[in-house]
N, C-alpha and C positions, 0 to 999 in steps of 0.2 A: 333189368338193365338192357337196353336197346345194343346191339353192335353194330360199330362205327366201323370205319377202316380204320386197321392200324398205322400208328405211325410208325417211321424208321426211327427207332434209337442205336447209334453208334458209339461204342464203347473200346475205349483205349485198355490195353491192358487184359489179358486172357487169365486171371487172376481170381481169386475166390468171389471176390463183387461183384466181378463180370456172370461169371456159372452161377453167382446166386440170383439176379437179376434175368438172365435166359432160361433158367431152369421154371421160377416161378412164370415167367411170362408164359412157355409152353402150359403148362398144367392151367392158366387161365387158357387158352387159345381153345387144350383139351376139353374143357368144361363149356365153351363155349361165350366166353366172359371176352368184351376186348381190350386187346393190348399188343405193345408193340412189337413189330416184327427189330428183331435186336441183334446186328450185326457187329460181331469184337475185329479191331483189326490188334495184333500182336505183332513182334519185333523178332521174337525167339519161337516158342512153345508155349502152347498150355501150360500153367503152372511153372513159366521158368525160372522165376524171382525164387523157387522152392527148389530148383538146381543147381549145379556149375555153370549151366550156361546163361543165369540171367547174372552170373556176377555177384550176388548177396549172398551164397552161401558157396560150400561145398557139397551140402544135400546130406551130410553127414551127421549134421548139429541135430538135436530136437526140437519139436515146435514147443516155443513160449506158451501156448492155450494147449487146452483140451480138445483133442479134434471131437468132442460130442457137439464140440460146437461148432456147428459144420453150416455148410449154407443154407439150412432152413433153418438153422436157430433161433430165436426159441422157440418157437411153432406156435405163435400167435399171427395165425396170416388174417388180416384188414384189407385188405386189396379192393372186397367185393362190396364193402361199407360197410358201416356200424351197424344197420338192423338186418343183415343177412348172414347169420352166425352160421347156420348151417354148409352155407357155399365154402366160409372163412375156414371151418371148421372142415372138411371138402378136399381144400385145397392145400392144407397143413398135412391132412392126411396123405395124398399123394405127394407133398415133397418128401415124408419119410421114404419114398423110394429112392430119392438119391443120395440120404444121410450117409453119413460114416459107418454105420452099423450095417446099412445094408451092403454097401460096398465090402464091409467084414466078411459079411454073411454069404453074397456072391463069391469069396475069393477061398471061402470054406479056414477061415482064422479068428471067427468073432471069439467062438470058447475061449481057443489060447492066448488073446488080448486079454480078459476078462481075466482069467486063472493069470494073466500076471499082472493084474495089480489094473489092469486098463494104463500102460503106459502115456506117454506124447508121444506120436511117433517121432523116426528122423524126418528130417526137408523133403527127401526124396520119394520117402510114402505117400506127404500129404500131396505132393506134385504128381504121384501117382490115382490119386482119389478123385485130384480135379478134373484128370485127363479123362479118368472112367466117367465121370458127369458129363463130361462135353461128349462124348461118344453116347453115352445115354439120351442127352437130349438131340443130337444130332447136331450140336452147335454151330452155325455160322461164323465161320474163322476166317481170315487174309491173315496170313503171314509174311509180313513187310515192313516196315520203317516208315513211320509219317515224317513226311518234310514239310508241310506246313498245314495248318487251320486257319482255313477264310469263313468268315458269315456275313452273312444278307440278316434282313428282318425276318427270314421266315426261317432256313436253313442253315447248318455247319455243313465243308466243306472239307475231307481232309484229302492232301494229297498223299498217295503211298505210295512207296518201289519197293517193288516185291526183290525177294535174291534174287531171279534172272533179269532183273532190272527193267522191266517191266512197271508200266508206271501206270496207276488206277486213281478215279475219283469218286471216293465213296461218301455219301449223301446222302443226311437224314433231316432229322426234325429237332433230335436231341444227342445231346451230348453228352456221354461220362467218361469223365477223364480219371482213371485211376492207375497207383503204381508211383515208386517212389522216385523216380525220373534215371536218369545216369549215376552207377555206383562207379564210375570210373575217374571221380576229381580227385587231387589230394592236394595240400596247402600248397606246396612245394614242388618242383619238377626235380626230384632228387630220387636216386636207386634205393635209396637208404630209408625215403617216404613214399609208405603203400600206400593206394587206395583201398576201397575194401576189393574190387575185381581184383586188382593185382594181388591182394594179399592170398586171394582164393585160387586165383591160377594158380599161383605159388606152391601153396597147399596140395592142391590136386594132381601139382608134377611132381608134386617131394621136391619141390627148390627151393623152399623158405631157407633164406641167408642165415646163417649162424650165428648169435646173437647174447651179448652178457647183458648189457642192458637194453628191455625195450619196452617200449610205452607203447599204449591203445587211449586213442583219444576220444572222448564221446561215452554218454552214459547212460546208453540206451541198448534195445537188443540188437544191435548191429553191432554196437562194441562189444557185448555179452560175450556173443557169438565168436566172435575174434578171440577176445581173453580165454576162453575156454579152449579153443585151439593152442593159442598159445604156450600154453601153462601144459601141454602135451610135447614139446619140445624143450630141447636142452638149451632155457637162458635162466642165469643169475637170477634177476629180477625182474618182474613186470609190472610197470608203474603205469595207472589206472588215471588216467587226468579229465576233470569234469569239474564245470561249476560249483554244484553242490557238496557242501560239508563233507558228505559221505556218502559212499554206493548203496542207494535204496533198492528194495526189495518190493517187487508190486505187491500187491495186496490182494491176499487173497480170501478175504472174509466174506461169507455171504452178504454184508451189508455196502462192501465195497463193488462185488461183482454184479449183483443186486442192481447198482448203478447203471453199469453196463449192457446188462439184459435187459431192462428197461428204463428209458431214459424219460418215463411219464413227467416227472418230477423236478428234470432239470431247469425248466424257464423258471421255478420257481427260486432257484437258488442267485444269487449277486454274481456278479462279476468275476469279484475277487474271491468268490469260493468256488466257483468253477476253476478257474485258474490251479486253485489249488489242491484239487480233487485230481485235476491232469497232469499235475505234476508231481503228484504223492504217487500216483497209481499207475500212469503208462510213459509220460514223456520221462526220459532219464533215469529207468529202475531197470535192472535185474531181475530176468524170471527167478522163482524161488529152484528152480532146477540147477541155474548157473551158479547162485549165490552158495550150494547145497555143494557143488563141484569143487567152489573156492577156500571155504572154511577152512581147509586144512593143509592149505597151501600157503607156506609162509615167504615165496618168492615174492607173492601178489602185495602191490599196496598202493594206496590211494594218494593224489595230488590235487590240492583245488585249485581251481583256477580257468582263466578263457585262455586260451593260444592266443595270443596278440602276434605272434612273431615266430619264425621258423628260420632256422641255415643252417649251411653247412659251415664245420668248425674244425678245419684237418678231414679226421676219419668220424667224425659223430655227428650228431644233428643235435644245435643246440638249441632250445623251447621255451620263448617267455612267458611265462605266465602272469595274469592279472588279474589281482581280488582288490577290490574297491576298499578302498582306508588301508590299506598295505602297499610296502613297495614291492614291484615287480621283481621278482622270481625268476631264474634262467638255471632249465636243466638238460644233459647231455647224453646222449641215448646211441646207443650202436641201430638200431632198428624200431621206426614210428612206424605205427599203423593209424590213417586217421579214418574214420569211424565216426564221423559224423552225421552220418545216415544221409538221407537223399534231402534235393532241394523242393521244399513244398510247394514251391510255384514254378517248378520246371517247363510246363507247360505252355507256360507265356512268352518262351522263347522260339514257340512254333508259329503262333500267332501272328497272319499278315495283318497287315495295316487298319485293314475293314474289321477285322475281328475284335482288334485292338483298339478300335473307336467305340466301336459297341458295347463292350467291356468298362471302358473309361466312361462313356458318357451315362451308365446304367449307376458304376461307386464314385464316380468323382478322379480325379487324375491325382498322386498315379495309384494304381492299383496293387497299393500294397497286402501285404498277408491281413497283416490285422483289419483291414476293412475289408478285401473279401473273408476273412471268417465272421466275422460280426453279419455278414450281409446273409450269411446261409438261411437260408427258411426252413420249414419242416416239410420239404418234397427235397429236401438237399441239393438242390438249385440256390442260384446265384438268382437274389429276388431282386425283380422289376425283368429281369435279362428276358429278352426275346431274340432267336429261341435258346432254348434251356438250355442251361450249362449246369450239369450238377458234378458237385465236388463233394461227395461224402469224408477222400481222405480231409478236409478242411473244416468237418462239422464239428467236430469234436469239440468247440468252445459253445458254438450259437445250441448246436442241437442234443450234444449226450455224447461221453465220452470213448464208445462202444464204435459209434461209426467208421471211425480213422482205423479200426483195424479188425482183428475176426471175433470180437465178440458179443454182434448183434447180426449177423450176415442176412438172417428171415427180416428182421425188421430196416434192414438197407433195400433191400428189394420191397416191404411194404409200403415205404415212404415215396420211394419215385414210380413204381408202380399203379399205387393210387392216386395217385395227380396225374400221372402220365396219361392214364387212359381219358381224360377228357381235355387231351387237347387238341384230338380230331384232325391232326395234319394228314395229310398224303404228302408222298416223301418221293421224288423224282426216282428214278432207276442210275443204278450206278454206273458208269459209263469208264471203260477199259480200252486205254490207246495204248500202241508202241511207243516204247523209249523213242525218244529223238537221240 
């Protein structure tokens, strides 16, 4: 394989995708293979969506995966091509230098993880692991706040201001945009309706409002997360509200996770069995840790239904709910947390006009969810787009259910990896003015 220059790839989000994606790029750069020089810009920190300070967590809770599965997982690296096993094989071998084990094993704890059982860690360990990979690989980091994404036919554009307010334009070839966008909406603008930030600040001052009745809306591990806090404070009851029948439990069989770690097999499946593979297994389910925490908690109990409706009713917040062939439902709560999780196309709200043509004229107007998912290819790009826009958290229907979160992270960096390197851009230099 001949080396090109690399491209700049620009990567939203200092996140486990990101470290998995920079990490693999170095060990190819190492070996001499080309790929792109890969620049993250960040909002907070390294890993802060895994802190208090990205707002999702407290850093307290445990992770929903097994941190073995870490950003080289599963250690089938492809990157170098299908008839060059050896390189592939190479290259897998050196990402076990940044695994979770080795990070153990640097920090002199792998035994006493092991001799207990190999826990999940809490939030704040694994935000500690990513930080250690990005200081290992020497990461490329701006820590600032994008206010907009422009494109042309050849480049993305984003603008950043850094905290001194400082303002940068950083410029590549390609684009990954990851990260769950702002955890700070909630239905309502009421003291009474948390968002998940608020509910977390909350938390981490010791200010969570005192509370007889309260509901977590949402049925996925952002709401997990929340109930499991909850249920550690003194309320009457806490009512669990989500579409589904009942709070499901991921799945955790070899044959479901199986899925995950290799996604060979997904195009073969319909539509409406993917559909339902993502909905039995990651969208709307309970890690078996939180479901494990609840059992024996008889405060807890479940409500179906969508929130159609939210107010305030005197001192409570009253919550309509709606199930199709049923009449609507209204229930009254001292204390809402909604827990909705983030908005999957947050993204597009950064978007100037040029980028937003580009975009349009590539899916068709407007560019909704379900046509860019349908549209993802297997390089996790937005197919026909020039230049790339890849959205793994969005692959999850077109390409395997694994990508949208941590439990393919080797095989998210194999996919844009090995398409990325032959697209041969050269990527202008980033250019850094004064605030006006």
């Amino acid at each position: 394989m001949s080396v090109r220059q690399p491209e700049t790839m620009i990567i939203i989000g200092a996140g486990p995708k990101a470290l998995a994606v920079a990490a693999k790029a170095k060990v190819m750069r190492d070996l001499g293979l080309p790929a792109p020089r890969v620049r993250v810009v960040e909002a907070h920190a390294v890993g802060a969506n895994w802190q208090s300070i990205g707002g999702w967590t407290d850093g307290r809770h445990r992770l929903g995966t097994s941190p073995e599965k870490d950003i080289g997982f599963p250690y089938r690296s492809a990157v170098a091509g299908r008839g060059d096993g050896a390189m592939n094989a190479e290259i897998s071998r050196r990402m076990l230098d940044y695994s979770w084990m080795s990070f153990l094993v640097e920090h002199q704890t792998y035994a006493e993880w092991v001799d207990r059982g190999r826990p999940n860690p809490h939030h704040n360990v694994w935000a500690r692991y990513l930080q250690w990979v990005a200081t290992r690989i020497e990461l490329d980091v701006t820590i600032g706040t994008v206010r907009s994404i422009s494109a042309d036919e050849d480049q993305w554009s984003l603008d950043v201001v850094g905290a001194d307010g400082r303002r940068s334009e950083i410029v590549g070839d390609g684009l990954l945009v990851t990260g769950p966008g702002s955890s700070g909406s909630a239905m309502i603008d009421d003291e009474r309706v948390l968002s998940v930030s608020a509910f977390w600040d909350l938390v981490s001052r010791r200010g969570l409002p005192v509370a007889s009745r309260a509901a977590v809306i949402g049925g996925g591990e952002t709401a997990g997360s929340a109930l499991d806090e909850l249920v550690r404070h003194e309320v009457m009851t806490v009512s669990v509200i989500s579409p589904g029948a009942t709070i499901y439990t991921r799945g955790e069989s070899y044959f479901e996770n199986a899925m995950f770690s290799d996604p060979t097999g997904w195009p073969s499946l319909s539509p409406a069995e993917r559909r339902d593979v993502i909905r039995r297994t990651d969208r709307g389910v309970f890690s078996v840790t939180v479901q494990e925490n609840l059992l024996g908690d008889n405060r807890v109990h479940h409500l179906q239904g969508r929130v159609v409706s939210a107010r305030r009713a005197d001192d409570l917040i009253a919550v309509t709910l709606h199930n199709p062939g049923r009449p609507a439902q209204t229930h009254s709560f001292d204390l809402v947390v909604d827990a909705t999780g983030g908005q999957p196309l947050w993204f597009l709200d950064l978007f100037t006009e040029d980028a937003a043509d580009i975009l349009e004229l590539t899916l068709g107007w407007p560019p909704t969810l379900e046509r860019i998912e349908s549209s993802i290819g297997h390089d996790l790009a937005v197919t026909g787009l020039t230049p790339k826009l890849y959205l793994p958290n969005l692959a999850g229907f077109a390409q395997g259910p694994g990508f949208p979160n941590l439990s393919c992270l080797g095989e998210v960096s194999n996919r844009i990896l090995r398409l990325a390197v032959r697209q041969g851009r050269g990527a202008r230099e980033s250019r850094v003015d004064e605030a006006s």
